[in-house]
C-alpha positions in Angstrom: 44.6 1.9 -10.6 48.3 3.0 -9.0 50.9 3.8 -11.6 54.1 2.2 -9.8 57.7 3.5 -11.0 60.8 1.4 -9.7 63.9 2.9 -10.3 66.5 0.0 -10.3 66.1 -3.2 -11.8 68.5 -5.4 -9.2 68.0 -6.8 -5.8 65.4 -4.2 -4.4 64.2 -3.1 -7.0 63.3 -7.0 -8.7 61.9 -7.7 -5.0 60.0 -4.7 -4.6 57.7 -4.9 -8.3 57.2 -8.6 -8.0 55.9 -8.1 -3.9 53.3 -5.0 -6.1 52.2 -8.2 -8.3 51.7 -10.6 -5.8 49.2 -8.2 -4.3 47.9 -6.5 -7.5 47.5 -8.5 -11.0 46.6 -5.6 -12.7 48.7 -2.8 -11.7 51.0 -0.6 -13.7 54.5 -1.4 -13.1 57.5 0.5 -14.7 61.1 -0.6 -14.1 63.8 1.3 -14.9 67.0 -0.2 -15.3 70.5 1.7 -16.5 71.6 -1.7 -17.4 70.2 -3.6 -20.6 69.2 -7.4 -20.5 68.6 -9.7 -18.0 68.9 -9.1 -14.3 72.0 -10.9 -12.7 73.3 -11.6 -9.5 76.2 -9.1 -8.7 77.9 -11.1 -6.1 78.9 -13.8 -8.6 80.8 -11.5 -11.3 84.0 -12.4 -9.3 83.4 -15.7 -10.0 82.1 -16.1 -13.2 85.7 -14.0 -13.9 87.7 -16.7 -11.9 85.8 -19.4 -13.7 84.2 -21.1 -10.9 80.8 -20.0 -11.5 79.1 -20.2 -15.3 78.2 -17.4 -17.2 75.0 -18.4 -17.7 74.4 -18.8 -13.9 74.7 -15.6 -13.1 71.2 -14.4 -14.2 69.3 -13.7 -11.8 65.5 -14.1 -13.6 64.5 -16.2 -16.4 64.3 -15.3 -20.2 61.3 -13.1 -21.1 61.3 -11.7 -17.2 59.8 -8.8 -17.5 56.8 -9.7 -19.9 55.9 -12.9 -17.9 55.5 -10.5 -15.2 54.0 -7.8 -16.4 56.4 -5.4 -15.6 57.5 -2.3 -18.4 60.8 -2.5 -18.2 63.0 0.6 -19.4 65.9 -0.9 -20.0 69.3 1.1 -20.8 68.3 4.2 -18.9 69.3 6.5 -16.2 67.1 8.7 -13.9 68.5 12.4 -13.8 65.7 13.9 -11.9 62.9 13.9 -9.2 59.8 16.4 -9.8 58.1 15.5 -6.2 55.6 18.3 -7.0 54.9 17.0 -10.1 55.1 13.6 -9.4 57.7 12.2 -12.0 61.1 11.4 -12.4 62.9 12.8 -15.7 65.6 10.1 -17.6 68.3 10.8 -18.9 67.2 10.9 -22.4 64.9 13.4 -21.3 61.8 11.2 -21.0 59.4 12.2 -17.9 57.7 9.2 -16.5 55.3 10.0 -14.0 54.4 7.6 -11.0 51.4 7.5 -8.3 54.2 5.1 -5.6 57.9 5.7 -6.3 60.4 3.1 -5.0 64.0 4.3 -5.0 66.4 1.3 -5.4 69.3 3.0 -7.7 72.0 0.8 -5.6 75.6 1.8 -5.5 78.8 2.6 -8.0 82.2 2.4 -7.1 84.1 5.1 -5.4 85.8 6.6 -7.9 90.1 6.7 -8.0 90.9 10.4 -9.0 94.7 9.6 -10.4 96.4 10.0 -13.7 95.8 7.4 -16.2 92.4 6.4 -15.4 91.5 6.4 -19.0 94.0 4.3 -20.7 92.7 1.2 -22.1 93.2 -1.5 -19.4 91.7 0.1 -16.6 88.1 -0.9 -15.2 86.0 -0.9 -12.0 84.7 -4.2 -11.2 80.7 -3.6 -10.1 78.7 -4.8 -12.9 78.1 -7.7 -15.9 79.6 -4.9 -18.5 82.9 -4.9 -15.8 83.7 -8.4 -15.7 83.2 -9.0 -19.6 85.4 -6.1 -20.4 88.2 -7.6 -17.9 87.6 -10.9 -19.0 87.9 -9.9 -22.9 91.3 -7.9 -21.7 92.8 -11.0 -20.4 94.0 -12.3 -23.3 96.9 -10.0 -23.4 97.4 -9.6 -19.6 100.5 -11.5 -18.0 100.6 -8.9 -15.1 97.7 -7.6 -13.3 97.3 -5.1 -10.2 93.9 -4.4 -8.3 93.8 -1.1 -6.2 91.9 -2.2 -3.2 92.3 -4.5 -0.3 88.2 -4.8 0.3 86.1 -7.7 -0.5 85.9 -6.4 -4.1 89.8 -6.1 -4.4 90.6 -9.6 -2.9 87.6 -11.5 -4.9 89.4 -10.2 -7.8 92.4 -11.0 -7.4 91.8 -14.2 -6.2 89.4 -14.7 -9.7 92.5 -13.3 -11.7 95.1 -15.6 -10.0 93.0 -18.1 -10.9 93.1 -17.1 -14.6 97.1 -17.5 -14.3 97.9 -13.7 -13.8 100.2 -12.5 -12.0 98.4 -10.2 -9.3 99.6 -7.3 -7.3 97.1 -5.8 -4.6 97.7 -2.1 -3.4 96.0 -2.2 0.0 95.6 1.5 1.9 95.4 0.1 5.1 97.8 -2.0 7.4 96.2 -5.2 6.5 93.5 -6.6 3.7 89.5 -6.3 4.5 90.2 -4.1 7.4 86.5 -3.3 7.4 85.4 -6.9 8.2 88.4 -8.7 9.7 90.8 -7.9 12.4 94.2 -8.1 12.3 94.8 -11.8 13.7 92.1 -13.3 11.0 93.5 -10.7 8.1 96.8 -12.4 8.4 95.5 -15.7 8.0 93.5 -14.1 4.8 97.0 -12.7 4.0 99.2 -15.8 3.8 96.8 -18.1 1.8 96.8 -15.1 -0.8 100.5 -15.2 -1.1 100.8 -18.6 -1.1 98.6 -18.5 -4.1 100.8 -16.4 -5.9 99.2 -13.3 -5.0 101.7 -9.9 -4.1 99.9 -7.8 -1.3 101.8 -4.5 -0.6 99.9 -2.5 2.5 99.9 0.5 3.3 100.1 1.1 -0.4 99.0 4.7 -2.3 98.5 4.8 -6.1 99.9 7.5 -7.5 99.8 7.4 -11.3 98.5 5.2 -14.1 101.6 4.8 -16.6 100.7 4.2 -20.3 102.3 3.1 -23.3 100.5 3.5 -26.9 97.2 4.6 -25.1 96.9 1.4 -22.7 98.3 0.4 -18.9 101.9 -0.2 -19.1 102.3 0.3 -15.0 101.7 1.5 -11.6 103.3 4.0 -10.0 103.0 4.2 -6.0 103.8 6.8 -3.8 107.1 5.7 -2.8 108.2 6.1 -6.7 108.2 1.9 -7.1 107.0 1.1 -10.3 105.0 -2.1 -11.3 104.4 -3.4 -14.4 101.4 -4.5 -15.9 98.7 -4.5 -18.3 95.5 -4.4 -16.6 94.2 -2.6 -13.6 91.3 -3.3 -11.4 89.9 -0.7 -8.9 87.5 -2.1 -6.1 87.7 1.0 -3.3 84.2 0.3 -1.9 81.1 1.7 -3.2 78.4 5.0 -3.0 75.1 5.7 -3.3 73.6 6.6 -6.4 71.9 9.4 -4.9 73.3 12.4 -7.3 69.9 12.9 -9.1 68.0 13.5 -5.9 69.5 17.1 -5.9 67.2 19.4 -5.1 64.5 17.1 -4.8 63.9 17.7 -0.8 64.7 14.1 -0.3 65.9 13.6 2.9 70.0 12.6 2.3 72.9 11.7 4.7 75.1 8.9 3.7 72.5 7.4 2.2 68.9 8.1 1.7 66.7 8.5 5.4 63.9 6.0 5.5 61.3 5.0 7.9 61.3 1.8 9.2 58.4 1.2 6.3 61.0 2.4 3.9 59.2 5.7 3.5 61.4 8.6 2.6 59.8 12.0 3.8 58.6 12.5 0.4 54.8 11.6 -0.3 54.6 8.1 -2.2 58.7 7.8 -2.1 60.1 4.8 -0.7 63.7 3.6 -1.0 65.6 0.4 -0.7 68.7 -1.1 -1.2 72.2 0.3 -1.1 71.0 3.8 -1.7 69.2 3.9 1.8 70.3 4.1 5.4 68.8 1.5 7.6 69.3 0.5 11.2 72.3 -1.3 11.8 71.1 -3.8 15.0 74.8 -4.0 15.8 75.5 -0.3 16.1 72.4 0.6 17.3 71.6 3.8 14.4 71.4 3.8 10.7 73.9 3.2 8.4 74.5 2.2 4.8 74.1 -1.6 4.3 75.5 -2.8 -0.1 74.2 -6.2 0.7 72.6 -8.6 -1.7 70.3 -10.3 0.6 69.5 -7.0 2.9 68.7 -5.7 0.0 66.0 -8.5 -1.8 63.8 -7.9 2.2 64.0 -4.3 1.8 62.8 -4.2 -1.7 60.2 -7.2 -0.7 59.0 -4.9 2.4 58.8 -1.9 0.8 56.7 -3.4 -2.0 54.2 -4.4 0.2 54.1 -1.0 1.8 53.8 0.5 -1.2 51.0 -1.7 -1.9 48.9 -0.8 1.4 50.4 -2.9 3.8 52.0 -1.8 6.6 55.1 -3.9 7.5 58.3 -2.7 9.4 62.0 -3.9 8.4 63.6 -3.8 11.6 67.2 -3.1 10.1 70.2 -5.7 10.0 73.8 -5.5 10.5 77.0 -6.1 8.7 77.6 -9.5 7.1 80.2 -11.1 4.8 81.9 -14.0 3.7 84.9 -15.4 1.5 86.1 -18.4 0.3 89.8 -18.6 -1.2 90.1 -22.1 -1.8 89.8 -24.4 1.2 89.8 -21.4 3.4 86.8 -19.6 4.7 85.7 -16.3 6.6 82.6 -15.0 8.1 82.3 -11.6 9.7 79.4 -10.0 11.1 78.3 -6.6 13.1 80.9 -4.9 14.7 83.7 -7.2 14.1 86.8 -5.1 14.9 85.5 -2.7 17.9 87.9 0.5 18.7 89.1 0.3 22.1 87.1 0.6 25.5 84.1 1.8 24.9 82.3 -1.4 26.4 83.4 -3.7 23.9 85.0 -6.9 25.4 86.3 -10.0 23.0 86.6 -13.8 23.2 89.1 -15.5 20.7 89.5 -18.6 20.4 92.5 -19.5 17.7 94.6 -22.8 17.0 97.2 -21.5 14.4 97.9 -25.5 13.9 94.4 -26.2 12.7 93.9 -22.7 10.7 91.1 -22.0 13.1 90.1 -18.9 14.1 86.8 -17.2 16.1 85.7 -14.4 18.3 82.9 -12.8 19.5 82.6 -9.8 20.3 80.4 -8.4 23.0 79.5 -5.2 24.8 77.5 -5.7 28.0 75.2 -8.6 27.9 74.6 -8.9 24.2 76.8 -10.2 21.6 77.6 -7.5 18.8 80.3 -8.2 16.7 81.9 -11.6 15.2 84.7 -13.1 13.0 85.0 -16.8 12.5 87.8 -18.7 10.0 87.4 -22.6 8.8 85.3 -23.5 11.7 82.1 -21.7 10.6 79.4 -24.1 11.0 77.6 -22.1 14.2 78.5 -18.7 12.7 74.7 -18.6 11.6 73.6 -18.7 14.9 75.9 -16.3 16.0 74.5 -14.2 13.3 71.1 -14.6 14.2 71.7 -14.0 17.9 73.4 -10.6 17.1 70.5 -9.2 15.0 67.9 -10.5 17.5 70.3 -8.7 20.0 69.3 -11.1 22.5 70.3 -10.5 26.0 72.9 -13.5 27.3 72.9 -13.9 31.1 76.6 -15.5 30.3 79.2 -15.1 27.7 82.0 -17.3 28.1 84.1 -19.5 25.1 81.4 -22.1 25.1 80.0 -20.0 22.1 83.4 -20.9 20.6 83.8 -24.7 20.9 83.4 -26.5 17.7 80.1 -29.0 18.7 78.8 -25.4 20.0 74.7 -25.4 19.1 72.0 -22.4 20.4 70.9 -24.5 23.1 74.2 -23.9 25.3 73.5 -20.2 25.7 71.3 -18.9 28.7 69.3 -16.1 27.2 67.4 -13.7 29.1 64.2 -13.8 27.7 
């Protein structure tokens, strides 16, 4: 019998030991998890913050999880270590757990902000269940809040915070917010129903100092020398690997970790999955880092199985996201925002009266890259055509019009 170590007890890592179940009841199964308790669903923390979503809802597995499944869960701890010669992984309590099938699904933290004042009271990362409970609990004395990033993070936050009757200030590094999934023509729309929420964007925007008062925030000092007041900050600047105890392990690293399109590592018996690996992007066309929830429960699900004795490829997936503020909604997929030339060519279609806006963008005969605003109902099938990168004999603003359905496109088959 296969003794099965899974380091990471979210997405991947959940999907990967309950795939080893279904196709062994008896197998050894160790989970280790740096967080303690249930699993939860990450992409809800914003908002169980803002209210909208119950804290009870955000678990991801039932009570008694772990036992009904058979798993042994080490809860609270951290791997420091990879021994591939010896064929364990050392925690950071210095406990050596050795494994037959390794499955690497550490996930992500947040890119860290190097600045003065980081560690005044007030100040927090927004990534896990500990994050939001800690910004929630500070609430109570906040009237003035800002959040240092203009990302999907920063804006779910704010948004959440709003909500909580804050008053919000974004610093955004870039011209305009969620410049890595919108273009400039949807990010304004994204823009205005912020501030007409109450919401302060200020772009191009760099944090210079963390100003404190009696040990906690007191305000924000930018670049420029302006100075805004508040009592809580919220960083959301993206997120890395958790990669850091692979040092000197031979594991092959770039961005992320290198996989095989079983989710093999070039170690013996090491897979990985999750935000800690680099799979293909069928948008881009080569591998790249993927921090998505549901790209992250198939990788963990296929490399399961693999690690189990099957032999089943992921065939990689591309860049998706969505927000909701309000009544308004965004969708953005693959290569959204393309540079210039290089191929790309875009169709927009945008009614400013209706708050409608889509395009598609393409780059010879396939459709890589696409942003659609209130009108979303096809945007799934755009989606899907993208990461089947199906060839289109024609690509004209029929994909656009608002009764648009799969069977008005002429595929190449």
């Amino acid at each position: 019998m296969k003794d099965y170590l899974v380091l990471g007890g979210s997405a991947a890592g959940l999907a990967a030991a309950e795939a080893i179940r279904r196709k062994s009841k008896d197998a050894k199964i160790a989970i280790v998890s740096d967080e303690p308790g249930r699993p939860y669903n990450r992409p809800l923390l914003s908002f169980a913050l803002g209210g909208t979503t119950p804290a009870d809802q955000l678990f991801a597995r039932p009570g008694q999880y772990y036992t009904s499944w058979g798993f042994d869960c080490l809860s609270g701890k951290r791997a420091e270590g990879l021994d591939p010669q010896k064929s364990h992984v050392v925690l950071d309590n210095g406990q050596k757990v050795d494994y037959d099938v390794l499955l690497v699904a550490t996930g992500s933290s947040p890119a860290p902000l190097d600045i003065p004042g980081m560690n005044l009271e007030g100040v927090f990362y927004f990534h896990t269940k500990k994050d939001m409970n800690d910004v929630n609990a500070c609430l109570k004395d906040t009237t003035q809040a800002v959040v240092i990033g203009g990302g999907l993070v920063g804006i779910r936050v704010a948004d959440a915070l709003q909500k909580r009757g804050v008053q919000v200030t974004v610093l955004i590094a870039s011209p305009f917010p969620l410049s890595q999934i919108a273009d400039e023509a949807s990010a304004v729309m994204v823009a205005d129903v912020l501030r007409a929420r109450g919401v302060h964007l200020v772009t191009r925007a760099s944090p210079v100092e963390i100003q404190g008062k009696n040990g906690s925030v007191a305000g924000m000092v930018l670049e420029n020398g302006e100075t805004i007041p508040c009592q809580l900050v919220v960083v959301g600047k993206g997120v890395v690997p958790n990669t850091k105890f692979l040092e000197g392990s031979g594991i092959q690293i770039r961005r992320g970790i290198r996989t095989s399109s079983q989710l093999r590592t070039n170690l013996p018996g090491v897979f990985a999955a999750g935000d800690v690996v680099e799979t293909l992007d069928l948008a881009k066309g080569y591998p790249d880092l993927h921090a998505l929830w549901p790209a992250a429960v198939e990788q963990g699900r296929i490399a399961g199985c693999n690690m189990s004795g099957e032999t089943i490829a992921y065939h990689g997936t591309i860049s998706c996201n969505a927000i909701r503020i309000g009544e308004f909604h965004m969708v953005s997929g693959g290569i959204s925002n393309p540079p210039e030339g290089n191929g790309y060519q875009s169709i927009v279609c945008h009614s400013p009266k209706r708050r409608i806006y889509k395009k598609i963008v393409t780059k010879g005969d396939r459709i890589v890259g696409m942003i659609f605003v209130n009108d979303i109902a096809s945007a799934g099938v755009i989606i899907r055509l993208i990461k089947q990168k199906r060839r289109l004999s024609s690509v004209d603003a029929d994909l656009l019009a608002p009764r648009f359905n799969v069977g008005q496109i002429s595929l190449v088959l």
